[in-house]
ROGU-662115 format. One line per 3 residues: number of its first residue (from 1); for each residue x, y, z of C-alpha. Coordinates in steps of 0.2 Angstrom, whole numbers, plus 5000, padded with zeros to 4 digits. Layout:
REM ROGU-662115
NUM = X/Y/Z ~ ...
This chain:
REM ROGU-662115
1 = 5023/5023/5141 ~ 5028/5032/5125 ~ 5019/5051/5124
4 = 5017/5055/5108 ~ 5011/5073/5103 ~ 5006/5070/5084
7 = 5000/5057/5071 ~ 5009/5058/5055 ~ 5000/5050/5040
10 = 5013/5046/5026 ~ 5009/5040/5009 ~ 5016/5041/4990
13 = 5009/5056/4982 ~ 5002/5056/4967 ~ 4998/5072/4955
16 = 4983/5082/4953 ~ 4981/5090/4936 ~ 4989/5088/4918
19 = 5006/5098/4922 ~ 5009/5090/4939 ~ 5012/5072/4930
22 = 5029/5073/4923 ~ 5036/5082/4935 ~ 5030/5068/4950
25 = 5036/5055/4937 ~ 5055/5063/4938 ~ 5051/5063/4956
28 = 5048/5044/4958 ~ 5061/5039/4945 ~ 5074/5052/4951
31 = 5093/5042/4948 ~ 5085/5027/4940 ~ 5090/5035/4922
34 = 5073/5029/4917 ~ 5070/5033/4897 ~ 5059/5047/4892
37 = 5048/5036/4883 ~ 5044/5026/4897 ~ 5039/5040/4906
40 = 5027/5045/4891 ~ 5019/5028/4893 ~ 5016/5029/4910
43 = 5012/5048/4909 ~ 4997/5042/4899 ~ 4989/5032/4913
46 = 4987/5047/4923 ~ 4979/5060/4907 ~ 4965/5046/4905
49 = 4962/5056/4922 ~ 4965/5071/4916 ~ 4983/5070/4928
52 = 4973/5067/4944 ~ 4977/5050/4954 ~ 4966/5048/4966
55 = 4976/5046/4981 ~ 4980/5063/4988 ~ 4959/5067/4989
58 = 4960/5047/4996 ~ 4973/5052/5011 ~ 4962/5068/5014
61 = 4946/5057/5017 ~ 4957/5047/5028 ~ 4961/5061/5038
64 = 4946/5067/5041 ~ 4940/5050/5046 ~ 4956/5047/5058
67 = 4952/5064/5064 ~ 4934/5057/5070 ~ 4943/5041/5076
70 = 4954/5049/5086 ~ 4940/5063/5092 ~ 4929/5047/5098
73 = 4943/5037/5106 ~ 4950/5049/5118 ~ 4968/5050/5106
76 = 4974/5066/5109 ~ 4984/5072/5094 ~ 4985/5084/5079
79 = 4986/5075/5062 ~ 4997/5080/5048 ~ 5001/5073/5033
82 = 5015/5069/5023 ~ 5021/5061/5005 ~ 5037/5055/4997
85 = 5035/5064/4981 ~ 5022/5076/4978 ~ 5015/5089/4989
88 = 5012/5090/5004 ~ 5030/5082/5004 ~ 5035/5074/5020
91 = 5051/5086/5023 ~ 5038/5099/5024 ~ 5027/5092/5034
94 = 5040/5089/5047 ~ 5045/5105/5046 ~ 5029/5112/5053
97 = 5029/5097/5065 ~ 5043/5107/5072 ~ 5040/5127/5070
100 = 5021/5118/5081 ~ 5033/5111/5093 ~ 5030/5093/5090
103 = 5044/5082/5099 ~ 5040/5066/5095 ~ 5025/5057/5081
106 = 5019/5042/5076 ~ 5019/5039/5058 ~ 5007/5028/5049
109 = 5011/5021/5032 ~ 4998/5018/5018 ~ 5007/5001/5015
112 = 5003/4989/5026 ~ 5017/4973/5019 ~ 5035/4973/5026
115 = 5046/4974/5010 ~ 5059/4989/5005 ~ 5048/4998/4995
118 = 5032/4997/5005 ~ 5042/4997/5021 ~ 5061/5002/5022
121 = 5059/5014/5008 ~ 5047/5024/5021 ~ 5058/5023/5035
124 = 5072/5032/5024 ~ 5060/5043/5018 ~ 5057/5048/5035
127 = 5074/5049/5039 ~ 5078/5060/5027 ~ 5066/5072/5027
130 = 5070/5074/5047 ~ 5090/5076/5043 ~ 5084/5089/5030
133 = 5073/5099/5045 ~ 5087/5097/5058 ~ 5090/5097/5074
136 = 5073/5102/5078 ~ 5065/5091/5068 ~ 5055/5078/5077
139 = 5059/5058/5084 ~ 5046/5049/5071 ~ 5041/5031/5075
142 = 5034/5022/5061 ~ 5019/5007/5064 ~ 5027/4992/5058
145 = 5017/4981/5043 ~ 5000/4977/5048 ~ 4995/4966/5038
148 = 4990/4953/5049 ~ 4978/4964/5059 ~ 4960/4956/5060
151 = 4950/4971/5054 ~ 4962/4973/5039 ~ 4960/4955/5035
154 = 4941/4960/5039 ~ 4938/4974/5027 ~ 4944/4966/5012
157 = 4933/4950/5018 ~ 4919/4961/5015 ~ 4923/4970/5002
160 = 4927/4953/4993 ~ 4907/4945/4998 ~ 4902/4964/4991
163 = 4908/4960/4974 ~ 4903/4941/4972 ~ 4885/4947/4975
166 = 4887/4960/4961 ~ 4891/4944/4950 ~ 4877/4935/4940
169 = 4867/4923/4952 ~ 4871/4908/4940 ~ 4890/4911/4941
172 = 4893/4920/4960 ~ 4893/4902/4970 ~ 4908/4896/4957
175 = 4917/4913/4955 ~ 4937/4913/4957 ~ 4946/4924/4970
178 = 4960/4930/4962 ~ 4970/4941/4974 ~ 4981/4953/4969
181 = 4997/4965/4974 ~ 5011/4973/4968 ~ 5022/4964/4960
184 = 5041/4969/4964 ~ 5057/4962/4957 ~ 5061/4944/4963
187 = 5078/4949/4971 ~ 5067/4964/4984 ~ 5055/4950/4988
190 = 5068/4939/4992 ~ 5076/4953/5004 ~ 5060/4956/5012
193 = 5064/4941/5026 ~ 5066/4923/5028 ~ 5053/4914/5015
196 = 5041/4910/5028 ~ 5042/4932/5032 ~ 5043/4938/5014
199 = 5032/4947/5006 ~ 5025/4935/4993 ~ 5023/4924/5012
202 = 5013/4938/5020 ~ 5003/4943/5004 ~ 4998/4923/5004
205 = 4993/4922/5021 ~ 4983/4937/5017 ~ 4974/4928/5003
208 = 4971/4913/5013 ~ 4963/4921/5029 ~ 4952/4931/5017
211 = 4948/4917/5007 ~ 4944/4908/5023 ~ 4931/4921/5028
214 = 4923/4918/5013 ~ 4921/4900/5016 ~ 4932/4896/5001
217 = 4947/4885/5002 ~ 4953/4889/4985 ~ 4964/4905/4977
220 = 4975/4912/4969 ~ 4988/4926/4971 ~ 4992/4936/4955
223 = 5004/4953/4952 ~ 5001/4968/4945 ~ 5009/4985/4937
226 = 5027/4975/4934 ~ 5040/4988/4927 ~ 5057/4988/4925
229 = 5065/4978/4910 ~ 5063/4963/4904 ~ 5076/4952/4908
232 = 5074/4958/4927 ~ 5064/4946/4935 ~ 5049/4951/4944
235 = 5035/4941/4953 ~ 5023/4935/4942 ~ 5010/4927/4937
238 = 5002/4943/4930 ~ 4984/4947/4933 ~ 4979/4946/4916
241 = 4989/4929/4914 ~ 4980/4922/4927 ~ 4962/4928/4921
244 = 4966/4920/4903 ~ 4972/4905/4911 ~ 4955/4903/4922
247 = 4944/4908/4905 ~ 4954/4893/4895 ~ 4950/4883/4909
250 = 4935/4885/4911 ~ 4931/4895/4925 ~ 4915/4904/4925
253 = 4919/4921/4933 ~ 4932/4929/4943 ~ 4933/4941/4957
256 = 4950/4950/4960 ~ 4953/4957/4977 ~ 4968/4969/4979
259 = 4974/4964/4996 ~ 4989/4976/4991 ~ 4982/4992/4992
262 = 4974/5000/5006 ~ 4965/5012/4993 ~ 4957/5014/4975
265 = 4973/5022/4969 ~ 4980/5024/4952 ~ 4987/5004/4950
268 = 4968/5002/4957 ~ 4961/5009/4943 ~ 4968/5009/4929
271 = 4978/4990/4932 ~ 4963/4985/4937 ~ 4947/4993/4931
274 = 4955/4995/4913 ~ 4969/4983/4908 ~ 4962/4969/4919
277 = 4944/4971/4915 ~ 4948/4974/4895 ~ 4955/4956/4896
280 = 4941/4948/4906 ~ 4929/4957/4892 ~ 4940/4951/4879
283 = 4941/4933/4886 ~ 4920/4933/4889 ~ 4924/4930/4907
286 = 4913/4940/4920 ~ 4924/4949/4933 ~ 4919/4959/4950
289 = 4933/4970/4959 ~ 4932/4971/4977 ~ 4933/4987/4984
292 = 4951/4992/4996 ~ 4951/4997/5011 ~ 4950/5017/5009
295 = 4940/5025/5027 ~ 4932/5009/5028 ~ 4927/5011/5048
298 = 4935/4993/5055 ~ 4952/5001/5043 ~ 4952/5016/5052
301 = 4946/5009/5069 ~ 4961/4997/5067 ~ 4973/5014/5065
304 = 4966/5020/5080 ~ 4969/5007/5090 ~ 4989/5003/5082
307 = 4992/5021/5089 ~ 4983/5016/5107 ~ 4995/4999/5106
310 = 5011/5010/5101 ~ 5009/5023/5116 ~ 5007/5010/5128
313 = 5023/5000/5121 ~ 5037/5007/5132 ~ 5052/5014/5125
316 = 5060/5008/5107 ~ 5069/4992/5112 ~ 5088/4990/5111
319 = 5097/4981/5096 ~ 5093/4960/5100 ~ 5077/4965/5113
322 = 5063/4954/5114 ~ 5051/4965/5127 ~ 5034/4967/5120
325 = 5039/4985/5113 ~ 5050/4975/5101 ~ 5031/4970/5092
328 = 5028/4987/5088 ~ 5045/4995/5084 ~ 5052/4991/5064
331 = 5068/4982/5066 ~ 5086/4988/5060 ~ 5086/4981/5042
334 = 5070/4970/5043 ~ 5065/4973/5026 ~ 5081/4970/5017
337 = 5091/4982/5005 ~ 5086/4993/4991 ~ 5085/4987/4973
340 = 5093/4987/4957 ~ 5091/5005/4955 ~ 5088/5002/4936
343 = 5072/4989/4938 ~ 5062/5004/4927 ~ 5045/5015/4935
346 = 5031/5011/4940 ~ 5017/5022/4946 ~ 5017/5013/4965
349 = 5007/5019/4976 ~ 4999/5033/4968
């Protein structure tokens, strides 16, 4: 059995205030070369906000609610929190990981899909923020994607019957499910694993078992907050594409369910609740959201018990081991490689 002494909560970051927005921009776009009027553009998404994104305050209820999951569970260990690029940032967080003594944590990811940026991206995070605190910084094993967990599938089941019921009576038993993530270029999906293991794969079986809960056999899977220039492809169809399609086909309302978030972040709402819903009001089509997952108590219960399954895992398995810690440990390169470092900005995450 593993002995952990710490839980390590590590997400995006995201600014909180009008002078914190360009310089988190620079941050996620750092070497990309990414024009200065793009960033403007994107900049603009956060001062509707007054340059607050809501998911620092998001991970702080998150603790708090781990911290009470833990308390009741009998999990024994301090909580920190870390991002990759705005404060608290994660090489800071290890750092007083390591002046408290901490040897060895488990890290949980707000990303729950296996593909380089929502999963080997935070593994090199990780790394690098340890190389920057030394020698004394401590061993960090990160949960591997957990999408497939029951009550994740379960909280956005929920969430989903949530909105259909806030839709009109006369349209809720005909409403579409339209589930949504973030879409990435097609060459990092294509990375992510064999096409049965990739993430457009896992985001689908998402979709489905969902779907499934809800007694619905049919759905859709759309993409959101593309960046990056044109000619690069990226998985498509967009959300508002595929709301204009329904409305010229008829369809008499729609419900999008963000199976890609674990929480009302900025691509939540401002992709969603402002771009998506201008063109469902534009098209006359009535639209519900369904909530993400945020401190949901199945969402954080499921944590809880990731952490109980992880400690009782046995040591990280060798290169090529099947034993059962090999279910919890990521694998060397099981995401695939980085992208095209010139595929643009996006707010990811934040």
């Amino acid at each position: 059995m593993l002995r952990y002494d710490a839980f390590l909560l590590v997400s995006f970051g995201g600014p909180e205030g009008r002078d914190d927005v360009m310089p988190f921009l620079r941050n996620v776009t750092a070497g990309r070369q990414v024009p200065a009027d793009r960033l403007a553009e994107v900049a603009e998404h956060y001062y509707l906000y007054d340059g607050i994104s809501p998911i620092n305050e998001q991970c702080r209820q998150l603790l708090g609610a781990i911290e009470k999951e833990f308390a009741a569970g009998g999990i024994d260990l301090p909580v920190y929190w870390g991002n990759r690029n705005w404060q608290p940032y994660l090489a800071d967080t290890i750092q007083s990981m390591a002046d408290a003594g901490v040897r060895r944590a488990v890290a949980f990811v707000t990303s729950a899909y296996s593909s380089f940026s929502s999963c080997r991206h935070y593994l090199d995070d990780i790394e690098r923020a340890r190389a920057q605190v030394g020698h004394q910084a401590p061993a960090v094993d990160k949960i591997p994607p957990y999408y497939r967990r029951p009550f994740f599938i379960s909280s956005f089941t929920s969430a989903a019957a949530s909105a259909l019921r806030t839709l009109p009576a006369a349209v809720r038993d005909d409403a579409d499910l339209v589930f949504t993530a973030h879409s990435v270029p097609e060459s990092m999906a294509a990375a992510s694993g064999p096409a049965g293991w990739a993430y457009p794969a896992q985001l689908a079986e998402v979709a489905g078992l969902v779907a499934a809960g809800l007694g619905r056999t049919a759905w859709r899977l759309a993409y959101q907050s593309r960046s990056g220039p044109p000619a690069v492809p990226w998985l498509g169809p967009d959300v508002s594409d595929t709301l204009t399609e329904l409305a010229q086909s008829g369809s008499q309302a729609a419900v999008l369910v963000p199976i890609g978030f674990v929480s009302d972040h900025m691509e939540v709402v401002f992709d969603l609740d402002v771009q998506a819903r201008q063109t469902a009001d534009r098209l006359g089509l009535p639209m519900a959201r369904a909530a993400t997952p945020g401190t949901d108590p199945r969402f954080v219960g499921m944590i809880g018990n990731l952490v109980r399954e992880l400690q009782a895992a046995g040591p990280r398995p060798a290169a090529g081991d099947q034993g059962s810690g090999a279910l919890y440990f990521c694998r060397e390169n099981c995401c695939g490689a980085g992208p095209d470092r010139s595929v643009g900005v996006t707010a990811a995450g934040s």
